[in-house]
C-alpha positions as CSV (number, residue, x, y, z in Angstrom):
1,X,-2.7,-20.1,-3.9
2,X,-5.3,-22.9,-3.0
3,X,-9.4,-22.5,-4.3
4,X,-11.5,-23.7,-1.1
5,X,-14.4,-25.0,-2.6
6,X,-17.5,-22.7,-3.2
7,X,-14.9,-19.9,-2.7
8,X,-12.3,-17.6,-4.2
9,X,-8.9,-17.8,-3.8
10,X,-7.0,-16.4,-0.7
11,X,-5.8,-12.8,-0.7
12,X,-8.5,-12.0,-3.7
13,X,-10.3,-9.7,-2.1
14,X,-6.9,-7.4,-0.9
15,X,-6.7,-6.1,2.4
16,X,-9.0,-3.4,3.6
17,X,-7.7,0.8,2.0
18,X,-7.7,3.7,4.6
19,X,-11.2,4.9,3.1
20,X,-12.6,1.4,3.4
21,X,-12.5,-0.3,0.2
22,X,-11.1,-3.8,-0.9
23,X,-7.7,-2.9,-1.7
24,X,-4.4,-2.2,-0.7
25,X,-4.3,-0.1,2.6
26,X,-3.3,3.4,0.3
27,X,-4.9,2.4,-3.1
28,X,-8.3,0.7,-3.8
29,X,-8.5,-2.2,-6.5
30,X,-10.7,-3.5,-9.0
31,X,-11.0,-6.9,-6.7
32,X,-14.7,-7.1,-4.4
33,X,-14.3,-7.3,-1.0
34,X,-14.5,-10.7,0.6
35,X,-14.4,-14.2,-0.9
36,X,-17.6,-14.4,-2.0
37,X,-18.0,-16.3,-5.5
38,X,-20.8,-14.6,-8.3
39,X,-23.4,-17.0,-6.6
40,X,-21.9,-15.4,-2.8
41,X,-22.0,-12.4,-0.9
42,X,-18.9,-12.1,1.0
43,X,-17.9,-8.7,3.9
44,X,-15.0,-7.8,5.3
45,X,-14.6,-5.6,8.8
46,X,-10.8,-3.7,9.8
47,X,-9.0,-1.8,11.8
48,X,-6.1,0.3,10.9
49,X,-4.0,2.8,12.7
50,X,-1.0,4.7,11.2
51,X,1.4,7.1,13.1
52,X,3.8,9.3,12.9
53,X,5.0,10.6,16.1
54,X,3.6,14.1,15.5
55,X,0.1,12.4,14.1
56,X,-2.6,9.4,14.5
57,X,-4.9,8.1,12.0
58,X,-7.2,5.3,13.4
59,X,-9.9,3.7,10.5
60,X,-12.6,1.6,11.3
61,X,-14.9,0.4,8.5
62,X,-16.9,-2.5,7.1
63,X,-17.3,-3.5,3.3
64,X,-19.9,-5.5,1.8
65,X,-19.4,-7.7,-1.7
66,X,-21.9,-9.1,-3.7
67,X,-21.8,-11.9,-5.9
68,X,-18.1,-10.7,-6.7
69,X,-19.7,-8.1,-8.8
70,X,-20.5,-5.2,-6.7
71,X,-19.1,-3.6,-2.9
72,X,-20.7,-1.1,-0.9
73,X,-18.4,-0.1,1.9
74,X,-18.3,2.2,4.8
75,X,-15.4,3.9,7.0
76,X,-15.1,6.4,9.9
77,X,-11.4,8.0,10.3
78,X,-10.4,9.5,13.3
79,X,-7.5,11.8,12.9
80,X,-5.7,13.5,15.9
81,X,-3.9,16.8,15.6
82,X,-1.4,16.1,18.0
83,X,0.7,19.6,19.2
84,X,-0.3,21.1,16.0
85,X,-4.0,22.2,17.7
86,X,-3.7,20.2,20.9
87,X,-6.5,18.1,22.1
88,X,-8.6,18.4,19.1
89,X,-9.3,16.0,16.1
90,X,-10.8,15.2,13.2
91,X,-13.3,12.6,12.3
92,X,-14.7,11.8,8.8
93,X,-16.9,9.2,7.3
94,X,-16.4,7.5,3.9
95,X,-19.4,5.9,1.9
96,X,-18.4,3.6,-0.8
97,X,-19.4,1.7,-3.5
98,X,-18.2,-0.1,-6.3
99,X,-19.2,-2.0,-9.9
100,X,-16.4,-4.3,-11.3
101,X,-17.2,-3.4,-15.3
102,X,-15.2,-6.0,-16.9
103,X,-12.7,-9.1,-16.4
104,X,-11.1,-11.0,-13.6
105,X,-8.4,-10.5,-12.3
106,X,-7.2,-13.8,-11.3
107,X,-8.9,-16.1,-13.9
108,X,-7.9,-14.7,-17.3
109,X,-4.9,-15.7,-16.9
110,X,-5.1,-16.3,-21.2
111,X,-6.6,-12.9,-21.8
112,X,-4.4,-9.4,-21.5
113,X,-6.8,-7.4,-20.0
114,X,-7.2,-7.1,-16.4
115,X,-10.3,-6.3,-14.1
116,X,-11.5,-3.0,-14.3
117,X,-13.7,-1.2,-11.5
118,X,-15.5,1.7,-11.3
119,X,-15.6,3.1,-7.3
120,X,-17.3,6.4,-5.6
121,X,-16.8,7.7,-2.3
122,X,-18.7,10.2,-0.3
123,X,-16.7,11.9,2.4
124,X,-18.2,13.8,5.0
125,X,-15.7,15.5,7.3
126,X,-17.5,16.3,10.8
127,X,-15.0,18.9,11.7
128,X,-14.9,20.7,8.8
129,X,-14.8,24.2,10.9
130,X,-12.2,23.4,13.0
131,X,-9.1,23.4,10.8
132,X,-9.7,23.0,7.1
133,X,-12.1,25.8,6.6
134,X,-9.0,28.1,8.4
135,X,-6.8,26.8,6.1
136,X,-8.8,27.7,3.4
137,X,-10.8,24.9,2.1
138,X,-13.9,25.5,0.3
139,X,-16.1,22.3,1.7
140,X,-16.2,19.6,4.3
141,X,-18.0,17.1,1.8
142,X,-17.6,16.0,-1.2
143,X,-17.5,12.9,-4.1
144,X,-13.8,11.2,-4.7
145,X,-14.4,8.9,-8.2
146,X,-12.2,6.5,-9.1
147,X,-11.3,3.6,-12.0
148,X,-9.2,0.9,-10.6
149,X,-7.8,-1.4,-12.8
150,X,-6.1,-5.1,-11.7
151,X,-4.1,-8.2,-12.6
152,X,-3.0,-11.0,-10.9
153,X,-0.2,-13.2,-12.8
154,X,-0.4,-17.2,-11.1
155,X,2.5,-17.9,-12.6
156,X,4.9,-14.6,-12.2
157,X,8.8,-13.7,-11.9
158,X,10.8,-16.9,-10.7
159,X,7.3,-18.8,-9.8
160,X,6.0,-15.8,-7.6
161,X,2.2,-14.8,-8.5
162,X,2.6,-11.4,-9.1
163,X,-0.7,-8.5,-8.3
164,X,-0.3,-5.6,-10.2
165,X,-2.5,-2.0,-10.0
166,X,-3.4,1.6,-11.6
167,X,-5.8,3.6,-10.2
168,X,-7.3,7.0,-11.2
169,X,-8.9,9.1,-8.7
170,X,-10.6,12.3,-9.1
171,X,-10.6,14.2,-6.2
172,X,-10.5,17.6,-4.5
173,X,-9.9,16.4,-1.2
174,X,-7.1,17.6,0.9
175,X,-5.3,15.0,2.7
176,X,-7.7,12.6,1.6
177,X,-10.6,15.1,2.7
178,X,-9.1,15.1,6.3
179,X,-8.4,19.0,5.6
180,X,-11.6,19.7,3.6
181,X,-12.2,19.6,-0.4
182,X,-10.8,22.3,-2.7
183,X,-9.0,25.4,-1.3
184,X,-7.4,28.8,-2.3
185,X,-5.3,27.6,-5.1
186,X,-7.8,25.3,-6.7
187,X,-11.2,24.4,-6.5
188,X,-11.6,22.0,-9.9
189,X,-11.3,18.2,-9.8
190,X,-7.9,16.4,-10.9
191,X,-6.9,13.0,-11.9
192,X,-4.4,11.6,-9.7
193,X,-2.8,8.4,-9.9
194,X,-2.6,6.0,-7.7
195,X,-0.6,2.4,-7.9
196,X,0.0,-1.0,-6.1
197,X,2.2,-4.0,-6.8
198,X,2.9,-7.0,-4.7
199,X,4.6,-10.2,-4.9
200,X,3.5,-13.2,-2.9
201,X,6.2,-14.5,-0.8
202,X,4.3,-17.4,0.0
203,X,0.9,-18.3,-0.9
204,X,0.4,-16.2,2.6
205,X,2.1,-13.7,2.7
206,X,2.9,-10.4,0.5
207,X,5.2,-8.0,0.1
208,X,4.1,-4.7,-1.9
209,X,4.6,-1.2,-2.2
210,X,2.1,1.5,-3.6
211,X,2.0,5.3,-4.4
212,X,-0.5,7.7,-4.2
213,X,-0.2,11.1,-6.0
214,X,-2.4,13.9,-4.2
215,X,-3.6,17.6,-5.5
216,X,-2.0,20.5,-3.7
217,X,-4.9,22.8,-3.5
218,X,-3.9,25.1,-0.2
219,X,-1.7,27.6,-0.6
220,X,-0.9,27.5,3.7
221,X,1.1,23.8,3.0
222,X,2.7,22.2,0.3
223,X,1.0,18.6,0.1
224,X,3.1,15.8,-0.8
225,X,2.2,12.0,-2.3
226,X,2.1,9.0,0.1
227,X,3.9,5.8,-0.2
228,X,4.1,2.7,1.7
229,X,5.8,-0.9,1.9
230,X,3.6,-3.3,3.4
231,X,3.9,-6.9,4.1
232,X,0.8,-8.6,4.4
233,X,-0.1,-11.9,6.2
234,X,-3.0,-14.3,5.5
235,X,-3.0,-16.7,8.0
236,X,-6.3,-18.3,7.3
237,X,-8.9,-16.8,4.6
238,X,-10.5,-15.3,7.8
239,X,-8.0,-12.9,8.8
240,X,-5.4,-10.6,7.6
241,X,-2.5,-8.5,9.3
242,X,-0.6,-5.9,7.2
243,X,2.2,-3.9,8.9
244,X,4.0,-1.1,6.8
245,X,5.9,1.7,6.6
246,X,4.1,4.8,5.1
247,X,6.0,8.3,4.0
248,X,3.2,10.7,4.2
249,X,5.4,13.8,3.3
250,X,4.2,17.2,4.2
251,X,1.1,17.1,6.7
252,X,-0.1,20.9,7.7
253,X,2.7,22.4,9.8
254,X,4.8,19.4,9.8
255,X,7.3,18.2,6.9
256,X,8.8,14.9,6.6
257,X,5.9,12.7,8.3
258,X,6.5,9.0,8.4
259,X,5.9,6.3,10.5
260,X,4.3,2.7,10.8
261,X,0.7,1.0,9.5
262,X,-1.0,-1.8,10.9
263,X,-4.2,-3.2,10.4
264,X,-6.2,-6.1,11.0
265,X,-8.8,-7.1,8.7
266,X,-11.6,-9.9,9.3
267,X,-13.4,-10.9,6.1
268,X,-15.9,-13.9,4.7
């Protein structure tokens, strides 16, 4: 890892997660989006598409970080049923924001404690009457919460840095809110965790895996965790590629979903 000057270091600000914060492409982190320094604002703009076979997910979104303190970020998800209710889809927003509370992740290298962020999301799922409130969900919008906590070791297992992170979420959303909040089974907020670790290859390039547990609220499918391994390329500070393989379990009528991830990020 080089520091450019007036900058942060490469790969600080992640790639960009599904619901568009800084972050891995499952899990957000307690790292600001962008390279902006506490005296910079810094952004970040993605695309990401993952497919199964049976379904798509495209995400588009921006993120905004300021003075590598606080993120507001925005996402719109496109998600297409496939032969499960042909020709249809389902499109939701995501409003985010986060407040990095307390360290930093890269510098205190001498302290224990990593950063520690506090993120909210507002989902908004425009076809809320299509499929998910059939299936039984309860609402088409509701507020995800999140603490995300991060470290990054400079100097890590045979002279790798090594990024580390635990996130807990609480949420009611089905498949991320893509099949409505709450349901039949349960309509109360749960903690779910959620983690990330990569190892840099290079000072370019990382290779990660994460998991993301999920609530099964509906009794009409069983809804399984997602997983990925992702290998993430920074060939300049201006642009990021991350191709993965995701396991997305059991999605409506369709068991065993996997398939690949790619997504382009641009970021300042």
């Amino acid at each position: 890892m080089r520091l450019a000057p007036g900058d942060r270091l490469p790969a600080t600000g992640g790639v960009s997660q599904l619901e568009g914060a800084g972050g891995g492409g499952l899990v957000p982190w307690a790292l600001i989006t962008g390279y902006g320094t506490r005296d910079q604002l810094g952004g970040s703009a993605y695309f990401t598409r993952v497919d199964t076979g049976d379904f798509r997910l495209d995400s588009t979104g921006l993120a905004l970080g300021l003075f590598d303190r606080f993120e507001l970020s925005y996402a719109r998800q496109h998600f297409n049923l496939g032969d499960t209710v042909p020709g249809e889809k389902i499109d939701m927003d995501v409003f985010g924001a986060k407040w990095r509370l307390l360290g930093d992740a890269v510098f205190d290298q001498d302290r224990w404690w990593p950063q520690i962020a506090l993120g909210l999301q507002y989902k908004r799922n425009q076809d809320y009457a299509l499929v998910p409130k059939a299936l039984g969900a309860e609402r088409g919008s509701d507020w995800d919460a999140y603490l995300a906590a991060t470290k990054v070791w400079l100097d890590g297992p045979f002279g790798r840095s090594l990024l580390a992170n635990l996130s807990l979420r609480a949420t009611r959303g089905n498949q991320m809110g893509l099949l409505g909040f709450g349901g039949d089974r349960s309509d109360r907020y749960k903690l779910m965790p959620e983690a990330s670790l990569g190892v840099f290859l290079t000072d370019r390039l990382v290779l990660g895996a994460e998991y993301r547990t999920k609530p099964d609220n509906l009794s009409a499918f069983k809804e399984d965790d997602f997983q990925d391994a992702f290998l993430a390329w920074f060939p300049s500070k201006w642009i990021s590629v991350t191709a993965a393989w995701a396991g997305l379990g059991n999605i409506a009528n369709k068991a065993n979903q996997q398939g690949w991830y790619l997504s382009v990020q641009l970021a300042h």
